[in-house]
C-alpha positions as CSV (number, residue, x, y, z in Angstrom):
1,X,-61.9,13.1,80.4
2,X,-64.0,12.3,77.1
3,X,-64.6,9.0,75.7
4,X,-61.6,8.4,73.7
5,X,-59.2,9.5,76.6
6,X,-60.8,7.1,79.3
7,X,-60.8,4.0,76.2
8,X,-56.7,5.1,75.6
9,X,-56.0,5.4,79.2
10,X,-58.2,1.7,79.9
11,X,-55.5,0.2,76.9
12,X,-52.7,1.5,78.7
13,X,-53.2,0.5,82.2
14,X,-54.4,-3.2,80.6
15,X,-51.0,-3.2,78.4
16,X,-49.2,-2.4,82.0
17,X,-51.5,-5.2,83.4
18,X,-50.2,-7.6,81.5
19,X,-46.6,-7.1,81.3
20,X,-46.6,-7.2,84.9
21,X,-48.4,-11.0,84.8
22,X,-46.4,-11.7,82.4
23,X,-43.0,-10.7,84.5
24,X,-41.7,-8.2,81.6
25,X,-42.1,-5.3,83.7
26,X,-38.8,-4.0,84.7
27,X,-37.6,-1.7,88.0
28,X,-34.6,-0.3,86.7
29,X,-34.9,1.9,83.4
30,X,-32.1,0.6,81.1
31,X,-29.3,3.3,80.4
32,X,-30.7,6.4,79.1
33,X,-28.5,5.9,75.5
34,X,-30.6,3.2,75.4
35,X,-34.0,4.9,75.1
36,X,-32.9,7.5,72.7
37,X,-32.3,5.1,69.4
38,X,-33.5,6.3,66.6
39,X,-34.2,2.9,65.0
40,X,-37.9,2.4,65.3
41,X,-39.4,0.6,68.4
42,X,-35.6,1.3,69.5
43,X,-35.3,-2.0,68.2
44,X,-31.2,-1.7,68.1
45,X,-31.4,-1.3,72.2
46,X,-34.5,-2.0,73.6
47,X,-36.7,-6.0,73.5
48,X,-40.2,-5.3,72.7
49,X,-41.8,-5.0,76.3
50,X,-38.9,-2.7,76.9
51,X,-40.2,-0.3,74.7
52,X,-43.7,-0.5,75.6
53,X,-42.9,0.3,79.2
54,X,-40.4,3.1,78.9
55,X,-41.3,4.5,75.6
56,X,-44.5,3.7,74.7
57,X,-46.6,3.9,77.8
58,X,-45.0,7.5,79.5
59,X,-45.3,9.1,75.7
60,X,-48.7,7.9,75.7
61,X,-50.0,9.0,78.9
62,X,-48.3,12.3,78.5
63,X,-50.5,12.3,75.3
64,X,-53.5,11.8,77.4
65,X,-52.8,14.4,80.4
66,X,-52.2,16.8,77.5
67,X,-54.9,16.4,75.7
68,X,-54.0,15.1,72.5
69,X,-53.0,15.5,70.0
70,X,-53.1,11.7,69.3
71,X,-50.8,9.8,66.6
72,X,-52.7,9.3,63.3
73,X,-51.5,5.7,62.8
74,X,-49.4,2.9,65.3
75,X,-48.6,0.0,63.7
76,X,-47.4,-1.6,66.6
77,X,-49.3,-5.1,66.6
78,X,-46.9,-6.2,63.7
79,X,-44.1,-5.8,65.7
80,X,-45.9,-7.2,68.7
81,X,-46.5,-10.2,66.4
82,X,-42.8,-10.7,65.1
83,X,-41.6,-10.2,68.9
84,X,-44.2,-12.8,70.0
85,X,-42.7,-15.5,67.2
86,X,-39.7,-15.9,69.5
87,X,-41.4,-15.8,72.8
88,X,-41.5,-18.9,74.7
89,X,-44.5,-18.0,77.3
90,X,-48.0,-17.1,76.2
91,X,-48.5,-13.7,74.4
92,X,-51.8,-13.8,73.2
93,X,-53.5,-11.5,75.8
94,X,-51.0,-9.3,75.2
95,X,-51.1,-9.5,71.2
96,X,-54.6,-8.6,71.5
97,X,-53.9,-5.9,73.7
98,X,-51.6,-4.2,70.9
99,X,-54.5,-5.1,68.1
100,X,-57.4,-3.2,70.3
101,X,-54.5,-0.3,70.9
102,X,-53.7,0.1,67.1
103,X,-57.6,0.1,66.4
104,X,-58.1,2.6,69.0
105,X,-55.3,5.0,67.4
106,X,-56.3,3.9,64.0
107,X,-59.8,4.4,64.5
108,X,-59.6,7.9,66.0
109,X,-57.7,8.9,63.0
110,X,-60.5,7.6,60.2
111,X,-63.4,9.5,62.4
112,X,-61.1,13.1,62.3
113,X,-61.0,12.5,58.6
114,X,-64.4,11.9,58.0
């Protein structure tokens, strides 16, 4: 495992970390219609920490079993951000989770281009 794999896989378990301490983390997969929107962040089905746990995450670590290839771009602190507007509890660990993951994806993209 180099570098980048251990820092993606570090993200991941911390962004599992915290939607467990935050409660969000769910037993029972919603309905499998559910997880195959095609709106982005399945945002027509799924609540933000949905979509981190049974989309995100499982892509992501197939990502890193495999190998790569890695997304050029995330973008998904912005959405973090408008999901954690309308949160009552505290997101803040977890928004700064999603920055460091979208700098991690982001940043890995800049070096291959450079």
């Amino acid at each position: 495992m180099d570098d980048y794999q251990r820092d993606i896989s570090e993200a991941l378990l911390a962004i599992e970390a915290e939607l467990r301490f935050l409660s969000l983390w769910e037993r029972q997969a919603p309905p499998a219609a559910d997880l195959r929107s095609e709106q982005p962040f399945c945002c027509d089905t799924l609540d933000f920490p949905q979509w981190l746990q049974w989309i995100l995450l499982p892509r992501m670590w197939n990502i890193v079993e495999q190998g790569g290839p890695y997304p050029p771009r995330c973008g998904i602190y912005v959405y973090a951000e408008e999901w954690a507007l309308h949160q009552g509890g505290d997101t803040l660990a977890l928004l700064g989770l999603m920055k460091r993951f979208d700098a991690l994806i982001e940043g890995r993209a800049g070096a291959e281009h450079h």
